[in-house]
LOFI-585759 format. One line per field, with one value per residue (C-alpha): x, y, z; residue number from 0; residue in one letter. Coordinates in steps of 0.2 Angstrom, whole numbers, plus 5000, padded with zeros to 4 digits. Layout:
BEGIN
px <- (X	...);
py <- (Y	...);
pz <- (Z	...);
pos <- (NUM	...);
code <- (a	...);
This chain:
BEGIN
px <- (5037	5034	5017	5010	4998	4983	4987	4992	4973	4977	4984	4971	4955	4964	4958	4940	4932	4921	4907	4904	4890	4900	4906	4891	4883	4900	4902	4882	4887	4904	4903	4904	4921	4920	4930	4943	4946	4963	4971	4990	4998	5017	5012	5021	5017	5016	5011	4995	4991	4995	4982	4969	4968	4956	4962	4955	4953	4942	4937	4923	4915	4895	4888	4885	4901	4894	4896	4912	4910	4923	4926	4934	4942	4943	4953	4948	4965	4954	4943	4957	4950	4945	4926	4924	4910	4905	4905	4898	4905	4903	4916	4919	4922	4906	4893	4902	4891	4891	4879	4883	4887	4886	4898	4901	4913	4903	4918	4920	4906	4901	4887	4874	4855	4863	4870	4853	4857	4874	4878	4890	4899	4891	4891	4877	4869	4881	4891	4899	4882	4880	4867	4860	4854	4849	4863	4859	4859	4842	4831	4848	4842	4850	4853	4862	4860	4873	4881	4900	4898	4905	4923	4921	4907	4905	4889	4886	4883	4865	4863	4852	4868	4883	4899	4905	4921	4918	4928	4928	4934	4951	4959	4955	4955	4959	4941	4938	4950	4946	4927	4931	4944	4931	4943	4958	4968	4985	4984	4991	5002	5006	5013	5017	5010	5001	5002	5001	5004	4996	4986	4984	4976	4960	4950	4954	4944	4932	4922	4902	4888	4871	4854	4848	4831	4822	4822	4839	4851	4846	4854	4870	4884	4902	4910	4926	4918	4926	4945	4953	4964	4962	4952	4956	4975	4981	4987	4986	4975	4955	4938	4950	4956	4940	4928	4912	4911	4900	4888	4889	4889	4908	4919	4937	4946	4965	4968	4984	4979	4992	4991	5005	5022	5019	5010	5022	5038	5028	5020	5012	4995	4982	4971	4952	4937	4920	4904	4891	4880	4889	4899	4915	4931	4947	4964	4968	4988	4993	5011	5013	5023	5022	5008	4996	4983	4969	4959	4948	4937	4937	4920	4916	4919	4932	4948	4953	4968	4979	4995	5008	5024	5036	5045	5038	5045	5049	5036	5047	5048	5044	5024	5017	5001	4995	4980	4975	4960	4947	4943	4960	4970	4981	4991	5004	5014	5010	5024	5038	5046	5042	5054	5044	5028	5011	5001	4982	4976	4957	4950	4945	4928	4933	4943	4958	4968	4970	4975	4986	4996	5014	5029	5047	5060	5051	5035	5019	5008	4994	4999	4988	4994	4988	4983	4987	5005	5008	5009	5013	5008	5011	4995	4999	5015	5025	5031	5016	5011	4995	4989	4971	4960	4943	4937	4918	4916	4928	4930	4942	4942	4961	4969	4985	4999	5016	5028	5022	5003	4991	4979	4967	4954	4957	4949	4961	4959	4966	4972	4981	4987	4978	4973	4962	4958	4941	4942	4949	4948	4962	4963	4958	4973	4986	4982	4988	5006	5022	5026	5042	5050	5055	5068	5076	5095	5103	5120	5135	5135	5151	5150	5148	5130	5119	5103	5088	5088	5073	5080	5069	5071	5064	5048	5059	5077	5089	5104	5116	5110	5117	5105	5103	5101	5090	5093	5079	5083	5067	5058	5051	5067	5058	5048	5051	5055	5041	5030	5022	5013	5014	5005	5021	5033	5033	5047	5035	5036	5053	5059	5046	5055	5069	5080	5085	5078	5089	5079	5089	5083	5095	5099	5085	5070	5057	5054	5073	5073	5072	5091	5092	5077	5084	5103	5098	5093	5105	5115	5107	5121	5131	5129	5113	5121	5133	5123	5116	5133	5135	5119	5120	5139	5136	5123	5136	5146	5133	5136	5118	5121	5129	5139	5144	5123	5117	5103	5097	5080	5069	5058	5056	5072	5072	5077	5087	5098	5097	5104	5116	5124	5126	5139	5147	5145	5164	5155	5144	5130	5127	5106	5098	5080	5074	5058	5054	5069	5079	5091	5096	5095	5097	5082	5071	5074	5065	5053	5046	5031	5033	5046	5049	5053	5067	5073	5075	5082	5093	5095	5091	5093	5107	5111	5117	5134	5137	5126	5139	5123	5114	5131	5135	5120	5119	5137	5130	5118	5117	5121	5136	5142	5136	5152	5155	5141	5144	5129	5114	5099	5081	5072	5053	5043	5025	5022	5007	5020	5020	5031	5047	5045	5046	5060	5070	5070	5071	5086	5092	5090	5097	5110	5114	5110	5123	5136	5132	5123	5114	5096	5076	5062	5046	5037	5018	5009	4993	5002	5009	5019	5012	5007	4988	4982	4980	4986	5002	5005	5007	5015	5027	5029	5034	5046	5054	5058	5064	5077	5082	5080	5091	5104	5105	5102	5112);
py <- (4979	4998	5004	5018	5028	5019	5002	5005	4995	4979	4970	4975	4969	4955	4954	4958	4940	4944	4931	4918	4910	4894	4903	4916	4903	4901	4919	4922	4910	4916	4929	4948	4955	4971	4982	4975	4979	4979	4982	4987	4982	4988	4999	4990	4990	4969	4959	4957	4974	4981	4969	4973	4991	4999	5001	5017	5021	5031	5046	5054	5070	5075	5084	5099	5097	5094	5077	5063	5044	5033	5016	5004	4987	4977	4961	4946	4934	4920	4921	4925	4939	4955	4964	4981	4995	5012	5028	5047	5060	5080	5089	5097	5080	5079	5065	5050	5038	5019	5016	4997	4982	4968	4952	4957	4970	4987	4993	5008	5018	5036	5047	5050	5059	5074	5065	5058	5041	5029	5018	5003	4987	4971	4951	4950	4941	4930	4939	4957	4971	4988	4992	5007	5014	5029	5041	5033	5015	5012	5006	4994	4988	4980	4988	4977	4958	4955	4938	4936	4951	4969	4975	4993	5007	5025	5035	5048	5065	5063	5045	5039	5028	5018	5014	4998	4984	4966	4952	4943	4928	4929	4917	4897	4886	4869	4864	4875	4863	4845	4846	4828	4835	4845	4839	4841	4856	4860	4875	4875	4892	4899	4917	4929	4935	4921	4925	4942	4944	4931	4924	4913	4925	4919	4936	4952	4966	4976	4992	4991	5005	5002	5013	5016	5012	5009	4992	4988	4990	4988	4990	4984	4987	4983	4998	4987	4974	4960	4969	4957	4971	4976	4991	4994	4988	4975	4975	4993	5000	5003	5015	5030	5025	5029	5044	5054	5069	5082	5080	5061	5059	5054	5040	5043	5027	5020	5005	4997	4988	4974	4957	4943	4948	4965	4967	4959	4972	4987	5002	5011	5015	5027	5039	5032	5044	5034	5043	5032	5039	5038	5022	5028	5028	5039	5041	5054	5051	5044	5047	5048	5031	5029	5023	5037	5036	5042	5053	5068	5079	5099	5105	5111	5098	5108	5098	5084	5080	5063	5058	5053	5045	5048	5032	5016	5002	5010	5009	5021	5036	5052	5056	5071	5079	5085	5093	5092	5104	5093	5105	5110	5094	5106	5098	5105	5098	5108	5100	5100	5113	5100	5087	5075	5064	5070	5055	5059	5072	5081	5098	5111	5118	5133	5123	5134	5121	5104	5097	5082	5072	5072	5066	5075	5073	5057	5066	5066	5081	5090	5102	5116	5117	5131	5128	5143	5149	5132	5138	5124	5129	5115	5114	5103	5100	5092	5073	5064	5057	5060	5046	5050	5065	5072	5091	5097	5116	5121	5105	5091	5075	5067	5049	5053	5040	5044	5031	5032	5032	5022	5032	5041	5054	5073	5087	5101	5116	5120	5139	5137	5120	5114	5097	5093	5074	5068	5048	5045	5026	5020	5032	5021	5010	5023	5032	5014	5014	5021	5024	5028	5042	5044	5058	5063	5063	5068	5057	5060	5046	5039	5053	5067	5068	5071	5057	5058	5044	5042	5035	5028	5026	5014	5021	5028	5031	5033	5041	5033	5016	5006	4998	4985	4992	4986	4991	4993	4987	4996	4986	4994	4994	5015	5015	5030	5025	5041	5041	5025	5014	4996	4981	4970	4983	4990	5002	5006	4989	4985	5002	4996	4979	4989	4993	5007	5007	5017	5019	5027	5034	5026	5028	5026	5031	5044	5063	5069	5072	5060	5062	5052	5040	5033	5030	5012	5009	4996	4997	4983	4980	4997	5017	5011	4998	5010	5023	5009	5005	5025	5023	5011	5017	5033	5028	5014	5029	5033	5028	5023	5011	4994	4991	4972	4969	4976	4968	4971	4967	4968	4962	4964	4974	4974	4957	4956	4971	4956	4944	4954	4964	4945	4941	4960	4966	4963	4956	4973	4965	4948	4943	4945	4943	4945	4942	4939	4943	4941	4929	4923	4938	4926	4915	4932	4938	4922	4920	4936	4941	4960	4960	4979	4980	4965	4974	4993	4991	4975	4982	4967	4950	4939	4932	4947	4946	4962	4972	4979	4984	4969	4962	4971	4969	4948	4949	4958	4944	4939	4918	4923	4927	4915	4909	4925	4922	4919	4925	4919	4922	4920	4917	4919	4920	4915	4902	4911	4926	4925	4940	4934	4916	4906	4897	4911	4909	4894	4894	4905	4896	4881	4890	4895	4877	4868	4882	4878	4896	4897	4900	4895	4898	4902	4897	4901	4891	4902	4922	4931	4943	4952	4944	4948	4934	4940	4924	4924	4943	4938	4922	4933	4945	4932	4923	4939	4946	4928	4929	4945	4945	4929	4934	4954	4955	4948);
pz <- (4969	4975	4985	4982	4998	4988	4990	5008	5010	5002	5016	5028	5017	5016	5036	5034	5031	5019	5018	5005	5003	5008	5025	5028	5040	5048	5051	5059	5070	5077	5089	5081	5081	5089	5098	5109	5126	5133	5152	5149	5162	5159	5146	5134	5117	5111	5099	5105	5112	5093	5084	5096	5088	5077	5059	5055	5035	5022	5029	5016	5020	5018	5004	5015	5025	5042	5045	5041	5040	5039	5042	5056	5056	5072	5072	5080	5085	5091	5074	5064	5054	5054	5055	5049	5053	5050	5060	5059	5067	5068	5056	5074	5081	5092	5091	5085	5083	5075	5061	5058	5067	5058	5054	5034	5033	5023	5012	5000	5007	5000	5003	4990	4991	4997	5014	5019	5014	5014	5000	5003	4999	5010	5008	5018	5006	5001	4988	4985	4982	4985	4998	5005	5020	5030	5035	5056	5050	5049	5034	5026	5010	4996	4980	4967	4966	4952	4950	4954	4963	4966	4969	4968	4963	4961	4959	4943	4951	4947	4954	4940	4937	4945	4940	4944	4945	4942	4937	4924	4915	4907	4895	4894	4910	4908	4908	4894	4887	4893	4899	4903	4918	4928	4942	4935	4943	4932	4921	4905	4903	4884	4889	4901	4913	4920	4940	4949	4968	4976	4963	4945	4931	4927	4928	4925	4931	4923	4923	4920	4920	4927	4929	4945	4950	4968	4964	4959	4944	4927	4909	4915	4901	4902	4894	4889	4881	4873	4878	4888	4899	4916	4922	4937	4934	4947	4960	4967	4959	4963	4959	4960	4943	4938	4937	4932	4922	4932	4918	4920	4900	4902	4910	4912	4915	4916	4908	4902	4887	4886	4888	4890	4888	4882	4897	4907	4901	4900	4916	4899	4903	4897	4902	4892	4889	4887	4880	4887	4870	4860	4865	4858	4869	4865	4871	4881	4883	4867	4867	4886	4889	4908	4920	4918	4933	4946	4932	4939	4929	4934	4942	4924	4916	4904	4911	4919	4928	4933	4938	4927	4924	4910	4906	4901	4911	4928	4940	4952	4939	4946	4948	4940	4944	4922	4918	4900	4892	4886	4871	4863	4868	4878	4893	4906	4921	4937	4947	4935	4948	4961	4961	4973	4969	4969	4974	4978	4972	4971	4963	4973	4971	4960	4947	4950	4958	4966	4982	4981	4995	4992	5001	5005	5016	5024	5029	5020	5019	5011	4997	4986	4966	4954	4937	4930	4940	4944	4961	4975	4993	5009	5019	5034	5042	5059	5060	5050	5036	5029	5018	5012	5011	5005	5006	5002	5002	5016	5025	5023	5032	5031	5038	5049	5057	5064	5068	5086	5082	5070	5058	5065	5056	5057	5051	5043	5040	5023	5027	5041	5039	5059	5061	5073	5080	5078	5079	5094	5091	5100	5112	5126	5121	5119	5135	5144	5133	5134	5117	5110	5104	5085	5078	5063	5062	5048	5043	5030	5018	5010	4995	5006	5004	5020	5023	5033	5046	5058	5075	5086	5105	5117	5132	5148	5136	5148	5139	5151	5148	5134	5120	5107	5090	5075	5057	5048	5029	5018	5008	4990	4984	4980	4995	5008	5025	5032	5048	5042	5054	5049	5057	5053	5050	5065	5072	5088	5094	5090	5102	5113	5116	5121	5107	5099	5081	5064	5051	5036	5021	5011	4990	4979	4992	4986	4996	4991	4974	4957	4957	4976	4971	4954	4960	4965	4948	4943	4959	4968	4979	4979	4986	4997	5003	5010	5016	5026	5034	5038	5045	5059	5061	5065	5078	5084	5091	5104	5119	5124	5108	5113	5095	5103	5099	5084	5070	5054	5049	5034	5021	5000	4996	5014	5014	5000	5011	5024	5013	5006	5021	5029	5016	5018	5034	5043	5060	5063	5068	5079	5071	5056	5050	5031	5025	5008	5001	4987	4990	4973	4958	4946	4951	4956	4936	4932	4944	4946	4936	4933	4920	4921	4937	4933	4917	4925	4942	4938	4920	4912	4909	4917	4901	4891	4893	4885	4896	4910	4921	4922	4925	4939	4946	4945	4953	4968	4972	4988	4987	4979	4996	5005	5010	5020	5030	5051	5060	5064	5052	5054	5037	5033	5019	5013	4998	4990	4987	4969	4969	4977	4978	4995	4985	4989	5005	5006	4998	5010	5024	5016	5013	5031	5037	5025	5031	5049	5053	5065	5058	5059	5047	5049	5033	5030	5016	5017	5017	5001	5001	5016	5032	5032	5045	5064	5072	5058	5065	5081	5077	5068	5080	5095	5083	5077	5095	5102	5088	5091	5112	5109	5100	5106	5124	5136);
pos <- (0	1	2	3	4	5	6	7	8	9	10	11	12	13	14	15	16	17	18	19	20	21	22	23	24	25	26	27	28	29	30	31	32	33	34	35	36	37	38	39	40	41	42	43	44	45	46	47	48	49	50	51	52	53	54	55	56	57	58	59	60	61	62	63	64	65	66	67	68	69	70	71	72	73	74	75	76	77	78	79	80	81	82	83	84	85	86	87	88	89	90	91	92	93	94	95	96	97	98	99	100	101	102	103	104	105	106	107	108	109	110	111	112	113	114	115	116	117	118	119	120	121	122	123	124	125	126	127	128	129	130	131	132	133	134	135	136	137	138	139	140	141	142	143	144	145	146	147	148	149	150	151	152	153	154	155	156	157	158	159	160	161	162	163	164	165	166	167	168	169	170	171	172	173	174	175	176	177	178	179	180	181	182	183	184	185	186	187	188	189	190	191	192	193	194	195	196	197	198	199	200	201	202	203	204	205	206	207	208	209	210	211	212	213	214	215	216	217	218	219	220	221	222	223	224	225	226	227	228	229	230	231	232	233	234	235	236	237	238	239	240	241	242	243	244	245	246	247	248	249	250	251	252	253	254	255	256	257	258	259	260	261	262	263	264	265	266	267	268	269	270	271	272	273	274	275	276	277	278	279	280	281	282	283	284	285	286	287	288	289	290	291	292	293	294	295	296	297	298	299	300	301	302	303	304	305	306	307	308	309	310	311	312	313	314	315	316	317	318	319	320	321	322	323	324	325	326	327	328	329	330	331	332	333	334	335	336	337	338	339	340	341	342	343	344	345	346	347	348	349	350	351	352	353	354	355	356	357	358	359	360	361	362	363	364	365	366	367	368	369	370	371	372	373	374	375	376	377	378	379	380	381	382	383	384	385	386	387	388	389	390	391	392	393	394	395	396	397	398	399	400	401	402	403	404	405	406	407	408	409	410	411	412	413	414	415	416	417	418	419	420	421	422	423	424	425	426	427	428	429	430	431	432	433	434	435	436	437	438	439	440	441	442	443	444	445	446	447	448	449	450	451	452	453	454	455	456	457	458	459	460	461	462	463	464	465	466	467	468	469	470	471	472	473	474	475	476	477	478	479	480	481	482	483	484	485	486	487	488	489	490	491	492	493	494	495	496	497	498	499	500	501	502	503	504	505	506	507	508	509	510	511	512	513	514	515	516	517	518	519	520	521	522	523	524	525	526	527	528	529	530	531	532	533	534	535	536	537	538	539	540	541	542	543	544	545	546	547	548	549	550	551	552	553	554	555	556	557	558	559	560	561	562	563	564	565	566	567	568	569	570	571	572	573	574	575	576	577	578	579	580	581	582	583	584	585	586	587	588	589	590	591	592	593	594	595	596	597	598	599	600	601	602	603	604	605	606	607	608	609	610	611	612	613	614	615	616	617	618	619	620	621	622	623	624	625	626	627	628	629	630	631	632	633	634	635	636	637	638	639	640	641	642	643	644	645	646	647	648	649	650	651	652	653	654	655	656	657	658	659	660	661	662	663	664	665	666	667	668	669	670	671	672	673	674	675	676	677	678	679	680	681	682	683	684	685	686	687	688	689	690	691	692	693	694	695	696	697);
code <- (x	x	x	x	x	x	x	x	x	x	x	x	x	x	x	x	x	x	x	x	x	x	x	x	x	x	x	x	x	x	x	x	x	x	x	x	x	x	x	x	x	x	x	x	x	x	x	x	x	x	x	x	x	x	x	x	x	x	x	x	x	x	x	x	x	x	x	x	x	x	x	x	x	x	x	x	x	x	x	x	x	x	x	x	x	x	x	x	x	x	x	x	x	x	x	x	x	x	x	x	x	x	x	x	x	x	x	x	x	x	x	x	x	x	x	x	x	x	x	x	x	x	x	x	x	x	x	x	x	x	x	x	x	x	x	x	x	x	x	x	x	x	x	x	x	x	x	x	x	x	x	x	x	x	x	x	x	x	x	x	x	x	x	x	x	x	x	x	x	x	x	x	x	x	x	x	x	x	x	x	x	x	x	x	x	x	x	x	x	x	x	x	x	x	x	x	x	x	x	x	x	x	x	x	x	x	x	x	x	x	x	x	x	x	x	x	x	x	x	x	x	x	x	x	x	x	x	x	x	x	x	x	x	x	x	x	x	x	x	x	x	x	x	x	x	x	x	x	x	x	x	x	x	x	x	x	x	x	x	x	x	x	x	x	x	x	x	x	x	x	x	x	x	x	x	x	x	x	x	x	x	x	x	x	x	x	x	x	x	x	x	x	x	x	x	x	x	x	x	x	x	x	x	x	x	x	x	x	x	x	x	x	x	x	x	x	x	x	x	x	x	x	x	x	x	x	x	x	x	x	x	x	x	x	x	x	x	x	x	x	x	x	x	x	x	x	x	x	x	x	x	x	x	x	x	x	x	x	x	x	x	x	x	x	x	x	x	x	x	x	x	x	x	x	x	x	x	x	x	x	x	x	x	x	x	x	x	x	x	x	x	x	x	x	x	x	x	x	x	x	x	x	x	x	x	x	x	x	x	x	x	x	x	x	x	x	x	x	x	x	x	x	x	x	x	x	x	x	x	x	x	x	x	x	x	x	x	x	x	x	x	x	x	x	x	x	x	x	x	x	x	x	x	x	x	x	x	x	x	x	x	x	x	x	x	x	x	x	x	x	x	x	x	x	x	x	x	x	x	x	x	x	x	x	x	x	x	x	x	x	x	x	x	x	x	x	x	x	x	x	x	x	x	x	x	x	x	x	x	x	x	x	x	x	x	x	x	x	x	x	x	x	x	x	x	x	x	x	x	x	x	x	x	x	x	x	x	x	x	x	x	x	x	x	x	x	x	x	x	x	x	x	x	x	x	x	x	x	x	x	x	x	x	x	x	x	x	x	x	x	x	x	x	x	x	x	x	x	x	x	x	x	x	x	x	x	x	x	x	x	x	x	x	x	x	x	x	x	x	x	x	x	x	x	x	x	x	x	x	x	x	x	x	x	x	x	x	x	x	x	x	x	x	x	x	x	x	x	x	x	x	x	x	x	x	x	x	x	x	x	x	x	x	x	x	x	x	x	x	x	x	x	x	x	x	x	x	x	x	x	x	x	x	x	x	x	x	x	x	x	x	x	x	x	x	x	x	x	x	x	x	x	x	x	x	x	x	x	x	x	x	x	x	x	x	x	x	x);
């Protein structure tokens, strides 16, 4: 259930409409979605002020340095999507200028022809292709004309060919079946794992080579033929699971190559290297039993580096940043001193070390590793998070958020560690706002330990006021509560409708040490459910805090915390609100479709009577205590999350109905996990603070 930075996208492509050729007439017709202008008039952060703000991502720097282009999502409530476009600015963060504007969304754009010409993802024709243009805009022309379409691409270093993700068909439909039931829409299911995320598995990703011609693609290849596994591995992973060789005579790929219910019970994945003369494919980490990711080849081609995990089956396992030599076989750990995860990481020109993104103590910064001493040096620091970067020469282009501020792009300089703004797309929106004001507090826990708990206080906080206060229940269950900036999850507007937000860093989180991150393992239920009652006790004390008003709010884990504290929580708080939570454990074990995250953090199967972990755990679940429960509850959940299942919550609320709880639910048939639509945002959003505002203020 854990996110890594990477996947930190997935909810917002959701937004971007791309076309269809059923829906491409549709979309020319509606108005463009462009930037939205907004008059504040209180200042107040809403609903609808935070969805008409530019989602900022993929900053990718020029071949010579001098120039960054990245890309910008604008959302459209009254079309219900989202439209992005593509920007250049000065690495000095003059001359911004916007190179598209169109209705189709260009994703995954990169530089190529030594930063004379663009390429880019586009459905303008009706489908996924790549197309190319000048680096001003002008001259857009397609490039690929590929049936079914294009997911990802990356350029060799020379150009003369492309790397490229497509689907393709997996398994037997029920056509394949019975031609005679072309109508016929049940699916016949023979072995694990048959649903993922939000969708049915009938395709599985794949990763083809091309040639590169003026007019088009040619010689197309898939470099996995006839192996039915997943390259890149869903449903986080993307192109950066794949590379070039500077020579472009070699592919590096990830691939878990399971299928069904191996797949299913196991995270171990392997690093591939394809030699596209001679065909062949070898194994790079044979033996290595974790998910083993993100592959990048040194400068010279003599190394290649990737992140890894140790343990097959947990998916929260420490991530190491190896580099193995591709002659000799040799491999070393660089951040076995470094007791946090490396997440992205890229080589620096020389080959002498890597940068990588990593996060600790709840902040996410920019770090230096040496190969040789192993050397680990912070570049950036202060109360952010950085979640992308990418450097030519001296010059790197990174993403930034806080709490308090959405990501914007800034140029660092990798020495001293300054970042310097050179977006600016919200700007105009955050000059009209209030914002609030986010601290770190750190809290003695029940054993003694001392956790870092972000507190968060509403615009104009007046000390001798008193406050309602939100506990904010983190979702993951191994998922840092950091200066994130969420479009749902959002501890900005939640101060900004006048409560006091805590935010603890509870057991089991990652950026304090694997010791602090594995503790929940088979504790569902235990320490970090007591670290968040030290929490929001310790907070209660204040005497800004009005401990007669207090919430607790969250979704995944976060709402199983929901669930759970409702049935534990001795009449602390007076509202709750969980989504997509865990209600029933039992149900979850069997429901869910990543076996491995069941087996390792609940310990295993419910059945196994002789198995004191998982037996612990299944006694923790949250319906065993329903009849604890006596404050109201507002459930939601979406019925295309095939993850946690909308029967949880609906179970849930049943639950608090038959019990005579107060509660609603907000049930969305077309949302998954996530709640990606802009008009179900808002929705959301309005639902959410009418719960609270009626249950918390007076």
């Amino acid at each position: 259930m854990n996110k890594s930075i990477g996947t930190m996208v997935m909810a917002t492509s959701v937004l971007l409409g791309a076309c269809t050729q059923e829906t491409k007439k549709t979309d020319e017709a509606a108005p463009l979605i462009k930037r939205t202008e907004v008059k504040s008039e209180n200042g107040v952060l809403t609903p609808e002020v935070l969805y008409s703000m530019a989602r900022v991502s993929d900053a990718q720097v020029s071949p010579d340095g001098s120039k960054v282009l990245y890309g910008v999502t604008f959302i459209s409530v009254e079309q219900n999507k989202g439209n992005r476009e593509l920007f250049v600015v000065n690495a000095d963060g003059s001359d911004k200028k916007q190179i598209t504007e169109t209705p189709q969304s260009e994703q995954n754009a990169v530089w190529i022809k030594g930063g004379k010409e663009i390429a880019f993802l586009s459905s303008e024709s009706g489908s996924s292709q790549i197309w190319v243009m000048n680096a001003d805009g002008s001259n857009r022309r397609q490039l690929s004309k590929l049936e079914n379409g294009i997911n990802a691409f990356a350029f060799s270093p020379d150009e003369s060919k492309v790397l490229y993700i497509q689907d393709i068909k997996f398994g037997q439909r029920t056509v394949d079946l019975y031609a005679d039931l072309p109508k016929a829409t049940g699916r016949v299911v023979d072995d694990l794992l048959y649903k993922h995320w939000d969708e049915w598995v009938e395709t599985v990703p794949h990763p083809f080579v091309a040639s590169v011609t003026e007019s088009g693609l040619t010689d197309m290849a898939d470099i996995m033929e006839g192996e039915p596994f997943e390259c890149p591995m869903k449903p986080n992973s993307g192109i950066e699971d794949l590379a070039w060789s500077p020579d472009g005579k070699l592919i590096a790929y990830a691939s878990r190559k399971k299928t069904g219910k191996a797949y299913a019970l196991s995270t171990n994945s392997d690093i591939y290297i394809y030699d596209l003369a001679s065909k062949n494919t070898r194994n790079l980490t044979e033996g290595m039993m974790g998910y083993d990711i993100m592959p990048q080849f040194s400068p010279d081609g003599k190394s290649i580096a990737w992140v890894s995990q140790e343990r097959d089956g947990y998916e929260s396992d420490k991530k190491r940043l190896f580099v193995a030599n591709l002659e000799t076989g040799e491999k070393q750990d660089l951040t076995q001193s470094f007791d946090y995860n490396a997440d992205a990481i890229q080589w620096l020109p020389d080959g002498k070390s890597l940068y990588m993104i990593a996060c600790k103590e709840a902040v996410t910064h920019i770090w230096q590793v040496g190969v040789a001493d192993k050397q680990i040096r912070q570049i950036t620091n202060g109360q952010y998070d950085y979640v992308s970067m990418h450097s030519v020469g001296n010059t790197m282009a990174a993403i930034r958020q806080s709490q308090v501020n959405p990501s914007e792009v800034f140029a660092v300089n990798t020495q001293s560690g300054e970042a310097s703004e050179i977006s600016f797309e919200n700007k105009a929106i955050l000059d009209q706002l209030n914002m609030p004001k986010s601290e770190s507090r750190w809290i003695k826990t029940t054993d003694n330990k001392q956790m870092l708990t972000w507190v968060v206080y509403p615009p104009h906080f007046d000390p001798a006021k008193k406050y309602p206060a939100i506990l904010y229940c983190q979702g993951g269950p191994q998922s840092t509560v950091s200066q994130f900036w969420s479009y749902r999850w959002n501890l900005a507007i939640m101060a900004s409708q006048g409560y006091i937000v805590v935010a603890p860093n509870r057991r089991g989180l990652p950026g304090f040490g694997q010791e602090w991150n594995e503790q929940i393992s088979g504790d569902y239920g235990g320490q970090n459910m007591k670290d968040y009652f030290s929490a929001i006790d310790e907070l209660a004390k204040e005497p800004y805090v009005d401990k007669d008003h207090l919430g607790a709010v969250g979704a995944s884990y976060g709402g199983f915390s929901v669930y759970w504290l409702a049935g534990h929580h001795n009449k602390r708080f007076k509202a709750f609100i969980a989504h997509a939570g865990i209600f029933n454990l039992e149900q979850q074990y069997l429901e869910t479709e990543e076996m491995w995250f069941a087996n390792w953090d609940m310990g295993g199967a419910y059945w196994d009577k002789s198995n004191a972990t998982a037996q612990r755990t299944f006694a923790n679940s949250p319906h065993k205590f329903v009849d604890k429960w006596d404050t109201p509850i507002l459930v939601t959940h979406g019925e295309k999350d095939y993850r946690i299942l909308a029967s949880q919550g609906m179970s849930a609320f049943n639950a608090a109905q038959l019990r005579g709880i107060p509660s609603e639910m907000l049930i969305f048939p077309d949302e998954n996990h996530w709640i990606a639509q802009p008009q179900n945002g808002i929705l959301f959003q309005r639902v959410f603070f009418r719960w609270l505002d009626r249950w918390l203020k007076e």
